[in-house]
N, C-alpha and C positions, 0 to 999 in steps of 0.2 A: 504494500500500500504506500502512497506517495504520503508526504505533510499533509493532513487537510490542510485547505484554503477557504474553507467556505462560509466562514464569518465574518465579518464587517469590521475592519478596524477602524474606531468612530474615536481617531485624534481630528484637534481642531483644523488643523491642513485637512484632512478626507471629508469632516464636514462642510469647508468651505468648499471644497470641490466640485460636491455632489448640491450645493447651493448655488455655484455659479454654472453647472452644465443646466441650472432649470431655468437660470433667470435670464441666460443664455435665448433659449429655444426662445420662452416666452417673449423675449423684445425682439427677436428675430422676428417672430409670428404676427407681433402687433405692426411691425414697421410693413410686413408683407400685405396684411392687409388692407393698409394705408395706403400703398403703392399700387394695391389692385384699384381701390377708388379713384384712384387718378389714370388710371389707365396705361401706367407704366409695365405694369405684369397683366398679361391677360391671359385669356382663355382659362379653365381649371385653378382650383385651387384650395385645396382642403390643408384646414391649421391642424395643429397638435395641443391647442392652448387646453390644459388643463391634463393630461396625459404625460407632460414633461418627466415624470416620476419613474418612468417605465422603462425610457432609454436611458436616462441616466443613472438606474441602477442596475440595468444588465450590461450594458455595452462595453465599459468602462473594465467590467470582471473579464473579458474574452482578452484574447492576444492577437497579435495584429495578421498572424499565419489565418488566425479560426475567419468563417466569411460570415455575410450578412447580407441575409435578403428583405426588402422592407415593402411598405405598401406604398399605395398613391399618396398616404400621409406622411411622408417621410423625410420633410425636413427637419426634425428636431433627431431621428437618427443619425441622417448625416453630419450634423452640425458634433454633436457626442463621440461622432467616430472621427473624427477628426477632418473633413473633410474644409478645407480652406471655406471661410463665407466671403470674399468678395467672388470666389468661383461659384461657390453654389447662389449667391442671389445675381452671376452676371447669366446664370443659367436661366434665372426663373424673370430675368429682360430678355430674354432667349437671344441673346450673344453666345459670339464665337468663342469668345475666353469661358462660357460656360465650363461646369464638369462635364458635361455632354456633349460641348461645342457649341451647345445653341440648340441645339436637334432635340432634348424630350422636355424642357420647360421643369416645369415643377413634380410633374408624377414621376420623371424619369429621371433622378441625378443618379449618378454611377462615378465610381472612383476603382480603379485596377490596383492602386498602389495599398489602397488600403481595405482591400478585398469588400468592397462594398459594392452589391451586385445591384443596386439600384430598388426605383421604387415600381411598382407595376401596378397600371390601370386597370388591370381586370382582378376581379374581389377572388381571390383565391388564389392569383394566379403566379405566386410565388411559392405555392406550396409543395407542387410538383417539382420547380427548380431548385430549390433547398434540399428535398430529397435526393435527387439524381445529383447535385456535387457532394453529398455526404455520401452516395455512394460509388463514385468517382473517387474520393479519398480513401474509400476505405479499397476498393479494387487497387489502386498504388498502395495499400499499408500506411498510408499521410496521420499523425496522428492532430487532426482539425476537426473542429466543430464547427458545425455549421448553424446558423441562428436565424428563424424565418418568423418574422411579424406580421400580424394579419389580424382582423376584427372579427369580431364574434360574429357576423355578417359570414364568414367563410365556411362556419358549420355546416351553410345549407348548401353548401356547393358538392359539387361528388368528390372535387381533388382532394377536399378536406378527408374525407373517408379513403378516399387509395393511398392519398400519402400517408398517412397515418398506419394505416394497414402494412404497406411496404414496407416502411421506415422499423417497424416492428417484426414484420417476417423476416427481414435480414437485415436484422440488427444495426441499425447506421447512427451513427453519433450528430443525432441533429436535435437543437432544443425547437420544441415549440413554442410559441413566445404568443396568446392571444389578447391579445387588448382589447377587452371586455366595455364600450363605453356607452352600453343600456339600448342603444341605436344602432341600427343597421339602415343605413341610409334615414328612411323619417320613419322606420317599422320599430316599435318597442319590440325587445328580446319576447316576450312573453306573450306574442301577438302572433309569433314565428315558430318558435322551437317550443317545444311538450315539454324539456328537458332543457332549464334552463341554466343548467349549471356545467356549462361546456366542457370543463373540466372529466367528469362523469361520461359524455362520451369518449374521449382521447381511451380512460381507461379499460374499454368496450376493449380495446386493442393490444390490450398488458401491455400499458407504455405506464411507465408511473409518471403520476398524477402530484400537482399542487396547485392550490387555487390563493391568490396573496391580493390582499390592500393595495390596487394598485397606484393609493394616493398615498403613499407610505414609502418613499423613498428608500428607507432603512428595510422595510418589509422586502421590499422589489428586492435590494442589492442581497440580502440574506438570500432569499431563495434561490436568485442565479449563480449566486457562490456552491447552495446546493448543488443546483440542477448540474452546471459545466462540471463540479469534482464529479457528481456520477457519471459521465458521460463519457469524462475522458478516463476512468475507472474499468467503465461496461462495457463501454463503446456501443449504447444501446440509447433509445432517445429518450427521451424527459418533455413533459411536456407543463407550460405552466400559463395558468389562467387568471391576469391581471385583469383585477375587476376597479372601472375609472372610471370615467364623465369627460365627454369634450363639452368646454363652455359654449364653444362658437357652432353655428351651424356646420352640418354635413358637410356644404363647401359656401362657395360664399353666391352661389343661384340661390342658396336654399331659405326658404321664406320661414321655415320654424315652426309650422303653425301645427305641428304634432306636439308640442311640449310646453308647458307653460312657464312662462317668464321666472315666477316662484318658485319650481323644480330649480333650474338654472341657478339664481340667485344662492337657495341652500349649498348646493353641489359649492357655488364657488367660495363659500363662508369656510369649506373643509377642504380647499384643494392645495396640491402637494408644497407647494410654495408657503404659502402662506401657514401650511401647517406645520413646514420642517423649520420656517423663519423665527415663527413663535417658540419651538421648543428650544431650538436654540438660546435665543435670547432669554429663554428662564432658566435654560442649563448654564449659562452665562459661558458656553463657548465662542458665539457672537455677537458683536455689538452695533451698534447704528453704524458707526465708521467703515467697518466691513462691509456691509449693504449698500451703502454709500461708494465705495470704492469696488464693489462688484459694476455694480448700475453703469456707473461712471465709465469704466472699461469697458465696457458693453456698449456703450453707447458710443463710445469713438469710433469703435470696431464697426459699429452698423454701418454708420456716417462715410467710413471709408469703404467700406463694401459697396455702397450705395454707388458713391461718387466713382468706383473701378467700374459696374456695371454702365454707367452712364457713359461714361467715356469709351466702353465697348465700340468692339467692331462687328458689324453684322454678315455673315458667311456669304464669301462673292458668288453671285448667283450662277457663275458659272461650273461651281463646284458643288451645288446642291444634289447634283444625281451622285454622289459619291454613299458608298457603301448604302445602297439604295439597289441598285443595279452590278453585276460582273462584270467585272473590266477586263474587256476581250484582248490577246495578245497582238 
């Protein structure tokens, strides 16, 4: 057996860490929405605001070998896995200096160097590809995990149940990661599935099972500290069911009128920020200066990500048929 690893070490360096990868996402989030108003980001665009808890307490546990497959919500993964933000927001002005180049906008940033295999438009459809490279590692003997994000919205799909099934009949070292946030598009959980506790299906499949606070930043990062030591132990999957709340709508089409303003409000009185800031501040590991000097850095950081995307160059239109088409010899 290796050292365990799979507890949390909550010194006040890890706490501010896991305090600035949320507050991070979060001002990324509001600035992108801001930007969509004006018309500077178009087309698609689903936030992560209030879910922040979830990337940055698994992501952060993996190694830079293990890979990551994310949803169409996926810029607060990216941003957690390190993925430069004047490249991920000159993506989502859909520039050429994008992580894309310009080419998938906001559902599709992708990074190679840091094994991040991007976000995917279609609601499940990262389930089958997190499979097939966890079992691509395991056919080379690679000892990688591989980590696939998806919304409780993917239950209903079929991949959800083949990968799941596969991943289990031969053994492949992939976590499942569902980000549980009550809504599948504007359909309540319980309006959908019989069996609301997604968790409970995965184990249909002897995949072991854990279902966590996904507004519990401390909760999140324990568990994936579980799930990755089994993984890379078993070499079998794990599967884990972060139960959260997105504040903002579906995307930003979406008019809301499934949910009442009231639901919202409560969800945000308890959400991961504002919950891990308070405890903080009573454990007197952080102070207003800290949060202040988080903010602060964050904020220049946007400012300058902004001002690179602007400055962008737009992909010459003569080279748009590229990796579109095969290039005949």
């Amino acid at each position: 057996m290796t050292a365990r690893d799979d507890k949390p070490k909550l010194s006040r360096a890890h706490c501010l860490d896991l305090l600035r990868h949320m507050i991070r996402v979060r001002m990324f989030e509001d600035k992108c929405a801001e930007l969509y108003t004006t018309e500077k980001i178009r087309g698609f665009l689903h936030l992560y605001d209030g879910e922040e808890a979830i990337a940055a307490g698994v992501i952060p546990v993996l190694q830079l070998r293990d890979r990551i497959v994310a949803t169409y919500r996926e810029h607060g993964h990216a941003l957690v896995r390190g993925l430069p933000m004047a490249n991920v927001m000159a993506e989502m002005y859909g520039k050429f200096e994008g992580v894309s180049a310009g080419r998938g906008g906001s559902m599709h940033l992708f990074d190679a160097e840091t094994n991040f295999y991007g976000g995917n438009a279609i609601v499940g459809g990262g389930l089958p590809m997190a499979t097939g490279l966890a079992l691509a590692d395991k056919m080379r003997a690679e000892k990688v995990v591989t980590v696939c994000f998806f919304g409780e919205g993917a239950a209903a799909e079929g991949e959800f149940h083949e990968s799941l099934n596969l991943a289990a009949l031969w053994s492949l070292p992939v976590l499942f990661v569902c980000e549980n946030n009550c809504y599948a598009m504007g359909t309540a959980l319980d309006r959908s599935e019989s069996e609301t506790d997604i968790h409970a299906k995965a184990a249909c499949y002897q995949i072991e099972t854990e279902a966590v606070d996904g507004m519990d930043v401390v909760a999140v990062e324990a568990a994936a500290r579980r799930a990755v030591h089994s993984i890379r132990e078993t070499d079998k999957p794990y599967f884990l069911e972060c139960r959260t709340y997105r504040f903002r709508a579906h995307s930003m089409f979406d008019a809301q009128l499934y949910r009442d303003k009231a639901e919202v409000e409560e969800w945000r009185s308890k959400g991961p920020i504002v919950r891990f800031q308070g405890w903080l501040a009573k454990s007197g590991i952080a102070h207003p200066e800290d949060i202040e000097k988080i903010e602060s850095d964050v904020k220049e950081e946007i400012e300058e990500a902004v001002a690179f995307a602007e400055a962008g160059s737009w992909e010459p239109v003569e080279k748009l048929t590229r990796w579109v088409y095969a290039e005949r010899a």
